[in-house]
N, C-alpha and C positions, 0 to 999 in steps of 0.2 A: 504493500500500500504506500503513497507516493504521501509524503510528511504530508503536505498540504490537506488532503485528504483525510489524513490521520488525525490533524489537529480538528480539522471540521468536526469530524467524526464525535472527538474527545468533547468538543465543545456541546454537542449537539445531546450526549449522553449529561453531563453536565447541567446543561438548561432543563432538562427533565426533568432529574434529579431534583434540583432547586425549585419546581411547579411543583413537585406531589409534597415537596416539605411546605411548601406555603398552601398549597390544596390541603393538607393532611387536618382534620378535626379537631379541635381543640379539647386536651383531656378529661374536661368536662365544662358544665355551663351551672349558673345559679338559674334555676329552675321556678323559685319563689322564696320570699324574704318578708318576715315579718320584723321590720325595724325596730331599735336597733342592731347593724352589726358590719362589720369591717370586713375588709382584706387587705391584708400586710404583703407586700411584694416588692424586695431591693430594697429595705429601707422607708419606703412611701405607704402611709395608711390610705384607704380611702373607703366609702362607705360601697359596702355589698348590694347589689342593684339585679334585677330580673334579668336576665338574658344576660349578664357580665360571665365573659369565658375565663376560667379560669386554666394557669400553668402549673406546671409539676412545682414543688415548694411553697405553692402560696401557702401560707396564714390566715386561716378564718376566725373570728372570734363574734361571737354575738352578747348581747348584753341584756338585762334582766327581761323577764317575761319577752323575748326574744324568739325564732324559727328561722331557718335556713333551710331550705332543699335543693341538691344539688344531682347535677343529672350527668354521670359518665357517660364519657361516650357512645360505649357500648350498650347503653341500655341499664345499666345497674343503677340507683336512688340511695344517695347518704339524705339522711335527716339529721339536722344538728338542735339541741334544743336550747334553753337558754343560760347565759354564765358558761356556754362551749368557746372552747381552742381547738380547733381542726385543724391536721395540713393535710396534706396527700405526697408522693412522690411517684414518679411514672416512668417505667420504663420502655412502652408501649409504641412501637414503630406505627403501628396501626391500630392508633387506640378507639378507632368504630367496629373493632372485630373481637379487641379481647384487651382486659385490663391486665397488664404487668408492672406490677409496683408493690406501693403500700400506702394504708390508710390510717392515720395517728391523730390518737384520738386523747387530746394533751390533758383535758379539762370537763367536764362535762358530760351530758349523754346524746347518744347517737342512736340510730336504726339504720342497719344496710339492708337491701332488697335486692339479690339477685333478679336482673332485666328478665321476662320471659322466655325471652331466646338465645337467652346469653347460658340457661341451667342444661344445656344439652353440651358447651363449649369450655372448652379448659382457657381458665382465668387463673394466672397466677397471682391471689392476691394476698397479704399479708395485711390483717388489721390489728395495731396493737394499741391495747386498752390500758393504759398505766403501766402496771408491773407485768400486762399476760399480752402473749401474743398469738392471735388467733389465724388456727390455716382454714379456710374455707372449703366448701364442695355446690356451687348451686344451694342457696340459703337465703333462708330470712333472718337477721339476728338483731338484737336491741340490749344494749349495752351502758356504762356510764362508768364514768371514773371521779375520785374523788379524795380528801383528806382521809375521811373513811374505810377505805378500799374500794374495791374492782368488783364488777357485777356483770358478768354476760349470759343472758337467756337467748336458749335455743328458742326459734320457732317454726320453723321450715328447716329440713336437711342435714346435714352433718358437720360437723368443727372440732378440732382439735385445739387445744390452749394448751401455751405452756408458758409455766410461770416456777422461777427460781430452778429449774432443772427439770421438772416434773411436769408431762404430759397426762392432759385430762380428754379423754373425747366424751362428746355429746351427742347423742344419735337420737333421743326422742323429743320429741318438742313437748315444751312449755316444762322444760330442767334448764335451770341456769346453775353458772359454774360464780361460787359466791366468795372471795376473796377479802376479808376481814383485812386492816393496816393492821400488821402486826398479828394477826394471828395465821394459822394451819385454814389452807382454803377446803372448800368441800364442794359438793354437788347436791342440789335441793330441786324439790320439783315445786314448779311457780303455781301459783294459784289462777283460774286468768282474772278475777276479779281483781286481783291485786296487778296483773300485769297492764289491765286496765289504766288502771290508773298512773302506772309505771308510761305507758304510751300516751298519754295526752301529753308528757315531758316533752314529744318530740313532734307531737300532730300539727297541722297546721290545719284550723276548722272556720266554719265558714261565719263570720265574725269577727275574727281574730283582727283584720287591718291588715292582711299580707295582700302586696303585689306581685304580680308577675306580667309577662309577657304581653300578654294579652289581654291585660285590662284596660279601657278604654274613660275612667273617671280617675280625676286628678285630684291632691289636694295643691290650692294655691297658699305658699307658704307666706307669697307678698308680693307687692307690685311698688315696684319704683321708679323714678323718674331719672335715674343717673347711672352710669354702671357701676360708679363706686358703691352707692347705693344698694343696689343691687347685687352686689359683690359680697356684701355684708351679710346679708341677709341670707345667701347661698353659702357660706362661712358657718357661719351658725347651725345651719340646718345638718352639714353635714359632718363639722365637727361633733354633733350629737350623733353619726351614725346612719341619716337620712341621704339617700341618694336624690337630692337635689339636683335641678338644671334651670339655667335660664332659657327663656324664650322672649326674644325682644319681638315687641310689636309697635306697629304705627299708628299715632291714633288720627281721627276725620281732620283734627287742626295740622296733620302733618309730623307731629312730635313723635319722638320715640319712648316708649315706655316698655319695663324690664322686668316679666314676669319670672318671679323664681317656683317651681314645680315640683310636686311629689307623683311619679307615673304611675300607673299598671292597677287601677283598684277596679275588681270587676262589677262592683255596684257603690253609691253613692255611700252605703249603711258599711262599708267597707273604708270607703276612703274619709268617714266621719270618725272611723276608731282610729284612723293612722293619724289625722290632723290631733285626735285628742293627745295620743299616746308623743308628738312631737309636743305640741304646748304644754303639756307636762314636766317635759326634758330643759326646755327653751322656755325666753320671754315670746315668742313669737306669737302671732294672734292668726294662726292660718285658717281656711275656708276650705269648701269643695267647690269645681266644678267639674264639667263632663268638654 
């Protein structure tokens, strides 16, 4: 092959390469969000927001009466509840076909949901929960970590934990593996009226003030006449946690005025609990509209 040729070639394989990494999925996405709660990434806080894709090492954290739901690529759903530190790390060339990594669950409780089409596929995923680290098989699990100890109940499928040397598996649902701080862990079988209750930790219900994608009512956090103005008031909101935006508009005299936005709330009774749960947080006097 004649260099010229060769180098074409090299470049052209190259360019490909370079399209399927910028093509390639993001390793997962915030799926819905009950404010407040963040993501730490490089250094930079900024507030957790519907449809925000997350990368392998981000930092999640959410803060009191809080929800996250986050959506792997593949089809698998973390639940984060509130007073959580999440990260994830990926090692996933083609993370729409199978999760390779792990899921670290620093603070808090969680629920993982093997995706439906994902329980026939090998996922290599590592979740560890405090002190125990849990191997997975196509599963439902709900878990939480704490000053307390460690808590993982089975509920779909199979898992192995292991914690200080010692491997424990769990094959029946509604047995969680119960690790005391400081004392000999054991294996209990969950009650579900008590697990009940254990899962509203991580639900997000209809009421609650979460956004997502597709909600189409807003809460307006404020309206100002200057961008510094305006800047302020976007400042505030998400310094508490709120994924704020502006939206400049024009009014019939021609001026420009600087709406600051709370998005995604699928009904009005929705984005009435988010504006409350921010003026709570903040002096801010927000409203709804659609």
């Amino acid at each position: 092959m004649r260099p010229q040729n060769r180098l074409s070639t090299v470049v052209a394989v190259l360019a490909l390469l370079l399209s399927t990494l910028v093509m390639a999925a993001p390793a997962a996405t915030v799926e819905a969000v009950q404010s407040p709660a963040w993501r730490e990434r490089g250094g930079n806080t900024v507030p957790l927001a519907a449809g925000m894709e997350l990368k392998s090492g981000d930092v999640l954290r959410t803060g009191p009466d809080a929800r996250a739901y986050l959506m792997l690529a593949e089809g698998s759903r973390v639940k984060l509840g509130e007073a959580t530190r999440f990260t994830f790390h990926s090692r996933s060339l083609q993370p729409e076909k199978s999760f390779r990594g792990a899921l670290d669950v620093l603070a808090g409780a969680f629920r993982f949901t093997t995706g439906r089409l994902q329980k026939a596929r090998p996922n290599e995923i590592g979740i560890r929960v405090g002190t125990a680290t849990i191997g997975i098989r196509g599963t439902d699990l709900w878990g939480r970590t704490s000053d307390e100890g460690d808590m993982v109940a089975l509920l779909e499928g199979r898992i192995e934990i292991t914690r200080a040397g010692q491997v424990t598996e769990l094959t029946q649902p509604l047995t969680y593996f119960d690790a005391p701080a400081g004392k000999a862990a054991g294996v209990r079988a969950l009650d579900p009226d008590v697990f009940s209750t254990l899962a509203r930790q991580t639900e997000i219900l209809a009421g609650d003030g979460a956004a997502d994608a597709k909600g189409k009512w807003r809460v307006l956090v404020g309206s100002a006449s200057s961008q510094t103005a305006a800047l302020e008031l976007y400042d505030e909101a998400r310094d508490a946690g709120f994924a704020a935006q502006i939206r400049p508009r024009q009014t019939e005299a021609g001026h420009w005025n600087y709406d600051v936005l709370l998005n995604g709330y699928a009904s009005a009774a929705e984005a009435e609990v988010a504006a409350a749960r921010l003026k709570a947080v903040t002096e801010l006097k927000p409203g709804v509209m659609k």
